[in-house]
Every structure is written in structure tokens, then in C-alpha cells.
ROSE-4610 file (N, C-alpha, C; in Angstrom, 1 decimal, always signed):
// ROSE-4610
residu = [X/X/X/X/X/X/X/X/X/X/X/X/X/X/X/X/X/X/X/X/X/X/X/X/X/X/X/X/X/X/X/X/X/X/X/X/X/X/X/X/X/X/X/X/X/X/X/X/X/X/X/X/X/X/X/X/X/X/X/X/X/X/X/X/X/X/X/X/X/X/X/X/X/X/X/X/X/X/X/X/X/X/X/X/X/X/X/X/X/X/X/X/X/X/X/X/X/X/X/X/X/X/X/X/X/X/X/X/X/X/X/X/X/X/X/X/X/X/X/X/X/X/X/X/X/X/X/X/X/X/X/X/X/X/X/X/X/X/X/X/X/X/X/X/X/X/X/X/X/X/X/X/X/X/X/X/X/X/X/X/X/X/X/X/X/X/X/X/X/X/X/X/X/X/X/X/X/X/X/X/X/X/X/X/X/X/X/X/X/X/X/X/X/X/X/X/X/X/X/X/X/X/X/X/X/X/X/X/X/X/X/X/X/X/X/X/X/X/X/X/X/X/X/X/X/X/X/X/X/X/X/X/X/X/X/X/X/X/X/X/X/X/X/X/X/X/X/X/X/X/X/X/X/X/X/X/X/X/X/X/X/X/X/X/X/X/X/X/X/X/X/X/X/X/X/X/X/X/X/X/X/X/X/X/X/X/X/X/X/X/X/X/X/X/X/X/X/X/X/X/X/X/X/X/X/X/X/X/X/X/X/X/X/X/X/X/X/X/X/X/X/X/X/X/X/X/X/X/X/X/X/X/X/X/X/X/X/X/X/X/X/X/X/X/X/X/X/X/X/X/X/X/X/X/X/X/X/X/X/X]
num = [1/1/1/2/2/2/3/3/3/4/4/4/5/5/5/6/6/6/7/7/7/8/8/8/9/9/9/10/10/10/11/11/11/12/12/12/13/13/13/14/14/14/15/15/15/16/16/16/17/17/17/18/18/18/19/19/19/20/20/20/21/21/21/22/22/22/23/23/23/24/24/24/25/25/25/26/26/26/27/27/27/28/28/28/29/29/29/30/30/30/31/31/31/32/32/32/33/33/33/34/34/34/35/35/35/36/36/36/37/37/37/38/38/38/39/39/39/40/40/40/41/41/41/42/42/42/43/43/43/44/44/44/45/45/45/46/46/46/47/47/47/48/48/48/49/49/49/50/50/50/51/51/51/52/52/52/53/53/53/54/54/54/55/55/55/56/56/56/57/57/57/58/58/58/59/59/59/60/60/60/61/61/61/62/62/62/63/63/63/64/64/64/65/65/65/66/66/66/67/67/67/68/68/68/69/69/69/70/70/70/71/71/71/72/72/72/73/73/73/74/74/74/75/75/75/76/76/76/77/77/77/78/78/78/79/79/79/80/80/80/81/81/81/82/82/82/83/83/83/84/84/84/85/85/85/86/86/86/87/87/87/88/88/88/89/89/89/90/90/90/91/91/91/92/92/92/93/93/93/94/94/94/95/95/95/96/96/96/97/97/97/98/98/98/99/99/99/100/100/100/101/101/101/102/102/102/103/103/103/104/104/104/105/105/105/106/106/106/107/107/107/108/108/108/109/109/109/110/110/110/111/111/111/112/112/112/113/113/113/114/114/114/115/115/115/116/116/116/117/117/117/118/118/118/119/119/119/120/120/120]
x = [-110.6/-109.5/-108.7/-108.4/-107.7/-108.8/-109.9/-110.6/-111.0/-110.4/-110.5/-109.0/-107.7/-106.5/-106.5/-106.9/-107.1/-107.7/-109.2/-110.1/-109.0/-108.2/-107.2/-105.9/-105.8/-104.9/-103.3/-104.0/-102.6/-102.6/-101.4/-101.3/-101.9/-102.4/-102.4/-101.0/-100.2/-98.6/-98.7/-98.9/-97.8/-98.6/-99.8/-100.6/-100.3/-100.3/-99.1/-98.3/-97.6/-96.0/-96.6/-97.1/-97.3/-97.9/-98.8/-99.0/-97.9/-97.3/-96.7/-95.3/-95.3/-93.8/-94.4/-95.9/-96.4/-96.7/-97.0/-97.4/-95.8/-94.9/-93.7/-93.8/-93.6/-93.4/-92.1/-92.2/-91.3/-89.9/-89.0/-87.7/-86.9/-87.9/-87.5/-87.5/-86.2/-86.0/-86.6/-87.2/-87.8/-86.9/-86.6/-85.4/-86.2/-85.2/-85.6/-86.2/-85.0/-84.9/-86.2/-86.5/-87.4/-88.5/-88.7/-90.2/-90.6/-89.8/-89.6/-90.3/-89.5/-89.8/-91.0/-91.7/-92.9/-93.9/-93.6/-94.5/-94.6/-93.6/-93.5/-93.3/-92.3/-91.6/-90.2/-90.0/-88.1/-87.8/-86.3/-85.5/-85.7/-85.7/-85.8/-87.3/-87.8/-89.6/-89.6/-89.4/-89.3/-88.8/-87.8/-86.8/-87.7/-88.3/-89.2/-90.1/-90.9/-91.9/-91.6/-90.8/-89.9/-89.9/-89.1/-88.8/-89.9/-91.2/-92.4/-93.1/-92.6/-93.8/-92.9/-91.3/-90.8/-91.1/-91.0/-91.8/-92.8/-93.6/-95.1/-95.3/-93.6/-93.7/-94.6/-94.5/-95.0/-93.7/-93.0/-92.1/-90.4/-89.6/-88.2/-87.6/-86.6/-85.5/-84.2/-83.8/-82.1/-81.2/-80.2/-79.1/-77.7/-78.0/-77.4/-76.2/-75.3/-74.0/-73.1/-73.6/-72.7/-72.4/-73.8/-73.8/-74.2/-73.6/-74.1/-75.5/-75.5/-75.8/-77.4/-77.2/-78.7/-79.5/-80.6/-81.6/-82.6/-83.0/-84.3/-85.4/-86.4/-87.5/-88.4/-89.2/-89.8/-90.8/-91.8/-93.0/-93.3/-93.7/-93.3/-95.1/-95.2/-95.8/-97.1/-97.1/-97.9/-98.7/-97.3/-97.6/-98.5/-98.5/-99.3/-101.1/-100.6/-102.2/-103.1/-102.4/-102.9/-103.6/-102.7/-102.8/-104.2/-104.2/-105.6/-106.8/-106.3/-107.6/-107.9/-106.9/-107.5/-108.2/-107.7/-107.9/-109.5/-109.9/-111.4/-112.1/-112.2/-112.6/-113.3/-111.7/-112.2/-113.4/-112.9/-114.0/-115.1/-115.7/-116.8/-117.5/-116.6/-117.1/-117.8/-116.7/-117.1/-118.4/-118.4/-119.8/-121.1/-120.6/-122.0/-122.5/-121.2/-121.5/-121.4/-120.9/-121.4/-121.9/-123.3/-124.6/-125.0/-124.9/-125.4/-124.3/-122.9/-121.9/-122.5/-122.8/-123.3/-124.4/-125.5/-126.9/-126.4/-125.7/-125.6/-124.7/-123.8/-122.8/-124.1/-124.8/-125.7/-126.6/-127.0/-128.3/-127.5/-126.2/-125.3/-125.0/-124.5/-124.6/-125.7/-126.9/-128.4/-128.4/-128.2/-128.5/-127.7/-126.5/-125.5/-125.3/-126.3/-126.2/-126.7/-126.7/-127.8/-129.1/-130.1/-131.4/-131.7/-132.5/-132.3/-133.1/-134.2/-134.7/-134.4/-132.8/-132.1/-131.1/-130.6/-130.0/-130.2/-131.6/-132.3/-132.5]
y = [-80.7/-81.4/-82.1/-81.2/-82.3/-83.3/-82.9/-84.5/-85.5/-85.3/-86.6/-87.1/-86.0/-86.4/-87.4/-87.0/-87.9/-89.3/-89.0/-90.3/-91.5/-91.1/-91.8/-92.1/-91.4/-92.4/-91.4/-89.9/-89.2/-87.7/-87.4/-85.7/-85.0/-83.9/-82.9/-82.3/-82.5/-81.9/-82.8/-83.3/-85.1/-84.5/-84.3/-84.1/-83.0/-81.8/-80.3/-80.9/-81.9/-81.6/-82.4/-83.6/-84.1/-82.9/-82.4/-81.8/-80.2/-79.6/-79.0/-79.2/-80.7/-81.3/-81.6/-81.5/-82.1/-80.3/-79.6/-78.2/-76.9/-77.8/-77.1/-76.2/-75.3/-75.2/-76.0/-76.0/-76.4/-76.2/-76.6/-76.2/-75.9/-75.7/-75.9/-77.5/-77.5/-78.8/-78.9/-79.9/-80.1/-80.6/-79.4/-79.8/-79.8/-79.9/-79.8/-78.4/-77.8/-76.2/-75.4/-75.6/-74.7/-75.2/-76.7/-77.0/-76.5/-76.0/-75.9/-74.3/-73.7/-72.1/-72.2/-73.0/-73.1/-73.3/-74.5/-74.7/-73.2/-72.5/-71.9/-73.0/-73.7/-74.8/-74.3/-74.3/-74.6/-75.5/-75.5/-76.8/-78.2/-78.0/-79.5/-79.8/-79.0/-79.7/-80.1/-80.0/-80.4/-81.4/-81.5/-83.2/-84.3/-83.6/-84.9/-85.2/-84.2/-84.4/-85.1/-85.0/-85.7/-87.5/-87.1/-88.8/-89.6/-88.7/-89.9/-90.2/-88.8/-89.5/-90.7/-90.8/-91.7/-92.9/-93.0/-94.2/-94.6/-93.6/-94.6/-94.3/-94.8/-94.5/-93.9/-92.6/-91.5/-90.9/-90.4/-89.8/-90.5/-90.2/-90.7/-89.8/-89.6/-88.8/-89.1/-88.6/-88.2/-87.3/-87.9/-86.6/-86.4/-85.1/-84.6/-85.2/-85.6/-85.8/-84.9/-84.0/-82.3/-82.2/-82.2/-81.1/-82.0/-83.0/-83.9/-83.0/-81.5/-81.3/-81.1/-81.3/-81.1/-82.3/-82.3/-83.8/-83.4/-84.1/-83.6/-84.7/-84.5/-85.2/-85.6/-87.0/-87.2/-87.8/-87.7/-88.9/-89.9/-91.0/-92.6/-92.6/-94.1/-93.8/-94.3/-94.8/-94.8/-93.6/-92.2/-91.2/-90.7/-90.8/-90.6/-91.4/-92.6/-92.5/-92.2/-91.7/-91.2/-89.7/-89.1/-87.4/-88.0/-89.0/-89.0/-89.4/-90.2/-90.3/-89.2/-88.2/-87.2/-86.0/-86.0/-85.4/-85.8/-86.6/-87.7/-86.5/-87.6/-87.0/-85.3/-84.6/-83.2/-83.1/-83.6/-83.0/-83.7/-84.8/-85.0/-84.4/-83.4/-82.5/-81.3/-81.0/-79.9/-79.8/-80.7/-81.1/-81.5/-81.5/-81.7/-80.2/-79.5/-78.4/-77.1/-77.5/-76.1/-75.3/-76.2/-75.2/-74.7/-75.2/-74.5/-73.2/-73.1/-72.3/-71.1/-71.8/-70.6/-70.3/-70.8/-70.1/-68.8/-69.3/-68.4/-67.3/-67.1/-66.2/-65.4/-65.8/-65.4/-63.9/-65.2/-64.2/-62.9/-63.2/-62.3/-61.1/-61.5/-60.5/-59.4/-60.4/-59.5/-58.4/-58.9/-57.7/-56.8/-56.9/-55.8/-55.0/-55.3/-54.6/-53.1/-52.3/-50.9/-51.7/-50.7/-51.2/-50.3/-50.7/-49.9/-48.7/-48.9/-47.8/-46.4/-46.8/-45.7/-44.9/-45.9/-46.2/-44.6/-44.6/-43.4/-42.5]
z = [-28.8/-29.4/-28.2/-27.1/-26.2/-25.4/-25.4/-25.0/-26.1/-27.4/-28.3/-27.8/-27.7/-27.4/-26.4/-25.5/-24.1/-24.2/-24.4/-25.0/-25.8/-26.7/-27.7/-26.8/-25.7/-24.5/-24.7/-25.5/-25.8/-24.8/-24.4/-23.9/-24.6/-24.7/-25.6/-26.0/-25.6/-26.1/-26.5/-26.6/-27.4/-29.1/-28.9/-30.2/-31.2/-29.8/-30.4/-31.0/-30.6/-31.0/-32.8/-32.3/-34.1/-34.8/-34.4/-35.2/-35.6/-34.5/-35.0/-36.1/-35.8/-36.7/-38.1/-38.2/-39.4/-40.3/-39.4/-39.7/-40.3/-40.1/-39.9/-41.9/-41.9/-43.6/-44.4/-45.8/-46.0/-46.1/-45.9/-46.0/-44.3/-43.3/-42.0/-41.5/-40.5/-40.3/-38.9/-38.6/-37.5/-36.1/-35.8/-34.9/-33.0/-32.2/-30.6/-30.9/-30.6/-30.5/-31.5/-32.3/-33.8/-33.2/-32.7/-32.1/-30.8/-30.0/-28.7/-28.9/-29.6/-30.0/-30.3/-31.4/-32.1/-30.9/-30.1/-29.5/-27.9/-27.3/-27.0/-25.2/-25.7/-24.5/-24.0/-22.9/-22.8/-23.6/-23.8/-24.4/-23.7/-22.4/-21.0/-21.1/-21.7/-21.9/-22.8/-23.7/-25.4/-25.2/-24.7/-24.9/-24.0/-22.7/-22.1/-22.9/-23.8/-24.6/-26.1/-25.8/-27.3/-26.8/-25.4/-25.4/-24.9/-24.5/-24.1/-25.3/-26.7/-28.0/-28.6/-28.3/-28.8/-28.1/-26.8/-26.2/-26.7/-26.8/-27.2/-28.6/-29.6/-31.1/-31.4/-31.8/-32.2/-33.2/-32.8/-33.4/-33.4/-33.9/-34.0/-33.8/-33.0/-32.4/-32.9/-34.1/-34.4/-34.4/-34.2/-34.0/-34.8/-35.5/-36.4/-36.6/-38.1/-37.5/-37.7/-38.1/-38.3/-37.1/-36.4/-35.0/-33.9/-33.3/-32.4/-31.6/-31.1/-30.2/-30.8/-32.1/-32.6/-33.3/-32.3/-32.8/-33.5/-34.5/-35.3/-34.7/-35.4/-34.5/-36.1/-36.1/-37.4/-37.1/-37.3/-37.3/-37.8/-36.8/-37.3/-38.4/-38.7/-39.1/-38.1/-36.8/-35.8/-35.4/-35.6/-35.8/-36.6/-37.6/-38.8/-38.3/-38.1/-37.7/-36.9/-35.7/-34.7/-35.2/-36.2/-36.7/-37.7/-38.1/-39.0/-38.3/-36.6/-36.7/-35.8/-35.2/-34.6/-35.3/-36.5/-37.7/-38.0/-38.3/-38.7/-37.6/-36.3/-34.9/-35.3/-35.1/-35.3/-36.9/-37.8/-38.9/-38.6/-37.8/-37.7/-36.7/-35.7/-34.7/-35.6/-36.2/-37.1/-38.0/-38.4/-39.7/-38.2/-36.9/-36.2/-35.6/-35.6/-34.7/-35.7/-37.0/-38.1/-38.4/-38.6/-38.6/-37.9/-36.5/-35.4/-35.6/-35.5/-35.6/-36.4/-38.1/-39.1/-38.2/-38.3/-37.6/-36.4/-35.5/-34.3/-35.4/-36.2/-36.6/-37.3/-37.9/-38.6/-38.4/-36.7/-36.1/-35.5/-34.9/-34.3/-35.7/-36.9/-37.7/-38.0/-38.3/-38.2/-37.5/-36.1/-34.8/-34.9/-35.7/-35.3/-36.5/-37.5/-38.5/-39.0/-39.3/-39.1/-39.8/-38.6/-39.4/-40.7/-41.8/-42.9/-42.8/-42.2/-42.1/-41.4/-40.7/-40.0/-40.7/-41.9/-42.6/-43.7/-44.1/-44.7/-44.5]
């Protein structure tokens, strides 16, 4: 995933963060602070990481007008297509490298199974 990120000209944070702002459940607001925790950032990383996805429109940064000190963060919709096509990317990884995945889980279950004849 972070060398499709890369290849596509993005951080891998920059990609955490859409995706963690897209991932958020509902009824949480996607704030500095809740993303920061999520992503497991200080507050002063979060806001650099905030203001380079807003540079390269990705995301939108506003600020509360209850609580000046609180900015929520939204995904543009530049955002959005970056998340599908990193999205695409990954499921076409997945459908190449699958089978091989099942096959090896497979043969790995076999071996570690009792043999039946021990079994008796």
C-alpha cells in the first residue's frame, strides 16, 4: 500500500489520514485531536499533516465556531479520488496475490493438522 501511495506522488500519512477520516464511525466528528489519537500522532504532527493534504487538496480544514480552538478536517472530493483509486490498486493486488495467499494458508493448515491415523 505505501508503494502504490508513493507511485501516486502521495505520503503514506497523507493516505492514513484519508483514509482514517473516511474510516471514522458514524456520529464522531473528524476533528485534529480524535485523528491525531486515531492515528497515534502528536497534535503538531497532525496539523503539518493536515496542512500538506490541504495543499495538495486532499482534505479541507475548518474551524469550529463554538470552539475556535477546534478544526475539523473533511475530504475534498480530489480526496475521494485518490481513496478510489488507491482503493482499485489494492483490490487488484489482492485478486493477483489470493490464490497464491489461499494455496500457501492451505498447505500450512494440512501440515499442522493431526494426522488421522494418530488421531485413532
Amino acid at each position: 500500500m505505501e508503494g502504490h501511495a508513493r507511485a501516486a506522488g502521495l505520503q503514506p500519512q497523507q493516505y492514513q489520514l484519508l483514509l482514517a477520516i473516511k474510516g471514522l464511525p458514524n456520529g464522531k466528528i473528524p476533528t485534529v485531536s480524535i485523528l491525531a489519537e486515531r492515528m497515534q500522532l502528536n497534535q503538531n504532527t497532525m496539523v503539518e499533516l493536515a496542512e500538506r493534504c490541504e495543499k495538495r487538496g486532499l482534505i479541507l480544514r475548518t474551524r469550529s465556531d463554538a470552539d475556535r480552538r477546534q478544526v475539523t478536517l473533511a475530504i475534498t472530493r480530489n480526496g475521494e479520488v485518490v481513496l478510489r483509486q488507491q482503493a482499485s490498486v489494492s483490490r487488484q493486488e489482492l485478486r493477483s496475490i489470493g490464490p497464491i495467499l489461499s494455496k500457501s494458508l492451505q498447505r500450512l493448515i494440512a501440515e499442522h493438522l493431526p494426522d488421522k491415523k494418530d488421531a485413532g
